[in-house]
Backbone bond lengths (Angstrom), bond angles and torsions (degrees), N, CA, C in turn:
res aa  C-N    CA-C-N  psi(-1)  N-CA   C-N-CA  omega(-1)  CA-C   N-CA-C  phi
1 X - - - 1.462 - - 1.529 109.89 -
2 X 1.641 112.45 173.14 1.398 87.84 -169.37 1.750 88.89 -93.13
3 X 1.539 90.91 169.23 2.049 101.52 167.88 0.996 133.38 -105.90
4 X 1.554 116.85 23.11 1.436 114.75 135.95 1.329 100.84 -70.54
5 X 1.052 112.80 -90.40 2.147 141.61 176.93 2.012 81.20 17.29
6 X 1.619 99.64 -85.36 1.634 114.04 167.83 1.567 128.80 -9.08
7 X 1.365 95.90 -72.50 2.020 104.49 162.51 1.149 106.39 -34.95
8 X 1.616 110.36 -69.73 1.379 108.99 -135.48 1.457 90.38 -82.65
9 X 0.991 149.93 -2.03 1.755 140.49 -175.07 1.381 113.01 -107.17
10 X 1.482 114.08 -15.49 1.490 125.77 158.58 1.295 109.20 -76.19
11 X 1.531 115.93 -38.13 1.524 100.34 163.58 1.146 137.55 -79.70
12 X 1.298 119.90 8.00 1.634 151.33 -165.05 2.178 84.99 -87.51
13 X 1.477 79.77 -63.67 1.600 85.12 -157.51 1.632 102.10 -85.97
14 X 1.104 134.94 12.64 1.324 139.56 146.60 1.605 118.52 -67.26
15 X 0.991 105.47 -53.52 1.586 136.36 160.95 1.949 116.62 -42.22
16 X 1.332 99.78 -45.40 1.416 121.61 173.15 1.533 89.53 -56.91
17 X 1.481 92.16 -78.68 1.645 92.58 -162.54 0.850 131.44 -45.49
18 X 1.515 136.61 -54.14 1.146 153.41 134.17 2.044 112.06 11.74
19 X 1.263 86.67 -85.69 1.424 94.64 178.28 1.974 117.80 -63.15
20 X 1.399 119.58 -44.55 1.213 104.40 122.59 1.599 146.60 18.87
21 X 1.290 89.90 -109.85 1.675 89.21 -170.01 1.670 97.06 -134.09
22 X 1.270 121.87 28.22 1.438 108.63 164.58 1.602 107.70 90.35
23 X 1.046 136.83 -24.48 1.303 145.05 -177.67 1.553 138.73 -139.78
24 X 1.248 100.59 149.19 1.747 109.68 -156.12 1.678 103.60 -108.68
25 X 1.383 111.53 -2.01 1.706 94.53 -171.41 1.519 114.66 -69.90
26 X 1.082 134.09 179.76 1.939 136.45 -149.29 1.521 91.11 -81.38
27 X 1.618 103.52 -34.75 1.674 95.49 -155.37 2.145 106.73 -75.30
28 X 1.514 102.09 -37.51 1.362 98.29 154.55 1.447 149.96 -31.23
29 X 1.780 80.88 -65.68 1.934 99.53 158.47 1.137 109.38 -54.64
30 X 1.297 125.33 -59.94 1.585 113.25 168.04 1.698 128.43 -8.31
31 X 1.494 90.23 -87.03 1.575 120.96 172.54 1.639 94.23 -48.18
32 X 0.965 152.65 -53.37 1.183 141.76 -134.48 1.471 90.31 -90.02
33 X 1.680 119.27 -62.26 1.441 112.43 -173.47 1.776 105.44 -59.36
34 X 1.371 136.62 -8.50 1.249 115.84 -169.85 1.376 87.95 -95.00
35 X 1.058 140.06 -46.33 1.378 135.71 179.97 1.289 106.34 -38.39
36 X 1.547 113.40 -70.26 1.788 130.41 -156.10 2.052 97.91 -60.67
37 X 1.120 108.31 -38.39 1.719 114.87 168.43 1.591 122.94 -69.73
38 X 1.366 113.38 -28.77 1.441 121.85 -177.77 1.567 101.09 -83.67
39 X 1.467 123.01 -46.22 1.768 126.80 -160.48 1.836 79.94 -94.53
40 X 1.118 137.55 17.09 1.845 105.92 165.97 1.873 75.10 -120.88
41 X 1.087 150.44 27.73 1.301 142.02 -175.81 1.417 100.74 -102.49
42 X 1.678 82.10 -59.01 1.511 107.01 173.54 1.474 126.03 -38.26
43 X 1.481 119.69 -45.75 1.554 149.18 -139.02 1.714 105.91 -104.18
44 X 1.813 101.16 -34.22 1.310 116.51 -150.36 1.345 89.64 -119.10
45 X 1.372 124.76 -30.07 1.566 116.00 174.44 1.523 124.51 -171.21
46 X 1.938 82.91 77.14 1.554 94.94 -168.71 2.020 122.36 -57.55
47 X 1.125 108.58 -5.05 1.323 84.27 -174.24 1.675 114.72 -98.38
48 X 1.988 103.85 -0.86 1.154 112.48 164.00 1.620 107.67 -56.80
49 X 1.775 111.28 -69.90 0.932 96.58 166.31 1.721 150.09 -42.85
50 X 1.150 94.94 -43.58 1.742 87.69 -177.89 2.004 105.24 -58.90
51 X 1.090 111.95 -33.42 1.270 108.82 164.88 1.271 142.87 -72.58
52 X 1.109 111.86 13.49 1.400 146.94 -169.23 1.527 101.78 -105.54
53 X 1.577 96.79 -51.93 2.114 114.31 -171.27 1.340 81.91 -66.53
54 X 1.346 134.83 -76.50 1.424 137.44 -154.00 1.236 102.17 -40.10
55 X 1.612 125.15 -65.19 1.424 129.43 -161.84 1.435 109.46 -71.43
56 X 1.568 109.83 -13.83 1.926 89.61 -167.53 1.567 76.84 -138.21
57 X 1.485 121.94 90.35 1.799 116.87 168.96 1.794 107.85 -64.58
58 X 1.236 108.74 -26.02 1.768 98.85 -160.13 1.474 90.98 -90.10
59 X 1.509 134.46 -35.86 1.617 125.10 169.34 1.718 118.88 -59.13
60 X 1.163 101.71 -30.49 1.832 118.59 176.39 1.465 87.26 -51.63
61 X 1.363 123.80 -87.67 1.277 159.57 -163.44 2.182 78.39 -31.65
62 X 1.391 111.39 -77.93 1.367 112.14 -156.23 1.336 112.47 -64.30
63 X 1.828 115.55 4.98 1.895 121.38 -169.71 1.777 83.98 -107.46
64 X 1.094 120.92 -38.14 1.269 114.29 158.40 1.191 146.37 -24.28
65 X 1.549 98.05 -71.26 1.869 121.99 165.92 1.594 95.19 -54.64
66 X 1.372 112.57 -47.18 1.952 111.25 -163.89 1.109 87.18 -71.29
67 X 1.158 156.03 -55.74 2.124 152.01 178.93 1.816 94.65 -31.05
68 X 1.490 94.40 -61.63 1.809 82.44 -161.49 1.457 115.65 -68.80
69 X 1.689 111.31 -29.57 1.255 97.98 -167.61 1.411 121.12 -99.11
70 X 1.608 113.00 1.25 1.826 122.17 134.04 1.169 119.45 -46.06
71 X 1.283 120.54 -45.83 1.330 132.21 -176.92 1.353 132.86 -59.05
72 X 1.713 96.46 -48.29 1.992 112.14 174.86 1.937 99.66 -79.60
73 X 1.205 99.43 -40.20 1.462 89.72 174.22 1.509 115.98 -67.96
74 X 1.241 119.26 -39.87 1.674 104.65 -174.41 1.297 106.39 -72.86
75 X 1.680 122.68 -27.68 1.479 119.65 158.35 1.491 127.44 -57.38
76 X 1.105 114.96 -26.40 1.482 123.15 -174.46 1.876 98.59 -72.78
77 X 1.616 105.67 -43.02 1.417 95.25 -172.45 1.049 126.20 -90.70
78 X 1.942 126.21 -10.85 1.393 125.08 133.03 1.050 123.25 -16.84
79 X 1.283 118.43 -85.24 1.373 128.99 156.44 1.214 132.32 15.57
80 X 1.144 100.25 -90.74 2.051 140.50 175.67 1.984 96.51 -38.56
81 X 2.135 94.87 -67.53 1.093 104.87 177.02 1.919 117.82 -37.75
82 X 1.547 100.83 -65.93 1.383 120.75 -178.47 1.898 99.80 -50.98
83 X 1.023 138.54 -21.89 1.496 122.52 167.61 1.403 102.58 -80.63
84 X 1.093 119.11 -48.31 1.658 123.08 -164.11 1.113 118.75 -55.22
85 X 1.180 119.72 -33.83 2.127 141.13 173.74 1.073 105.54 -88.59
86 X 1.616 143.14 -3.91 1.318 147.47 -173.92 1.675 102.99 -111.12
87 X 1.348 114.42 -37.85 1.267 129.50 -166.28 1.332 109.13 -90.65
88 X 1.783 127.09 -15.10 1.198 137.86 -160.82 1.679 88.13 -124.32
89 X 0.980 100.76 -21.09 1.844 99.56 176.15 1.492 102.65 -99.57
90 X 1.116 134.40 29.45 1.626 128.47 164.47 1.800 102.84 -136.55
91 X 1.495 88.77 -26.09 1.764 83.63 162.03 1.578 110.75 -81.61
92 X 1.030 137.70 -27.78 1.584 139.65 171.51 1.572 99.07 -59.80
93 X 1.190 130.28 -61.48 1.415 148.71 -151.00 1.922 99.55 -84.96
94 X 1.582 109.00 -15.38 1.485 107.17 167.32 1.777 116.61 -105.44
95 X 1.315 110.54 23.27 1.651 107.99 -169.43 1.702 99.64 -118.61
């Protein structure tokens, strides 16, 4: 492929993550692209997947753990976000 094309779509999905769940380190991006590839698998052709859960129970089990802990993290950075616009909107609203 070419290596620009490469950069710039790693920075696409750096960017994902980021906004995401708050963080950019490799092992995230990681997690993030196995997630973002497993839930359009899921979405786009569930009975691949469910046959996938059947045949591999202990990987099911580990796309699982990766569901929740996309999940508490992208909640955690709602969150974070949701103080930061609340906290910057009472300093606007005190000047």
């Amino acid at each position: 492929m070419n290596p620009v094309f490469d950069r710039e779509f790693e920075a696409l999905v750096e960017k994902f993550a980021e906004l995401l769940t708050g963080k950019t380190n490799q092992e995230t991006v990681e997690k993030v692209k196995k997630w973002a590839i497993y839930n359009h698998i899921h979405k786009s052709m569930p009975a691949l997947a469910s046959h996938w859960n059947q045949s591999h129970p202990e990987a099911k089990q580990e796309i699982r753990k990766l569901f929740e802990e996309i999940k508490s993290l992208n909640e955690a950075q709602r969150a974070a976000r949701s103080r930061s616009e609340t906290s910057k909107a009472s300093e606007d609203q005190g000047e």
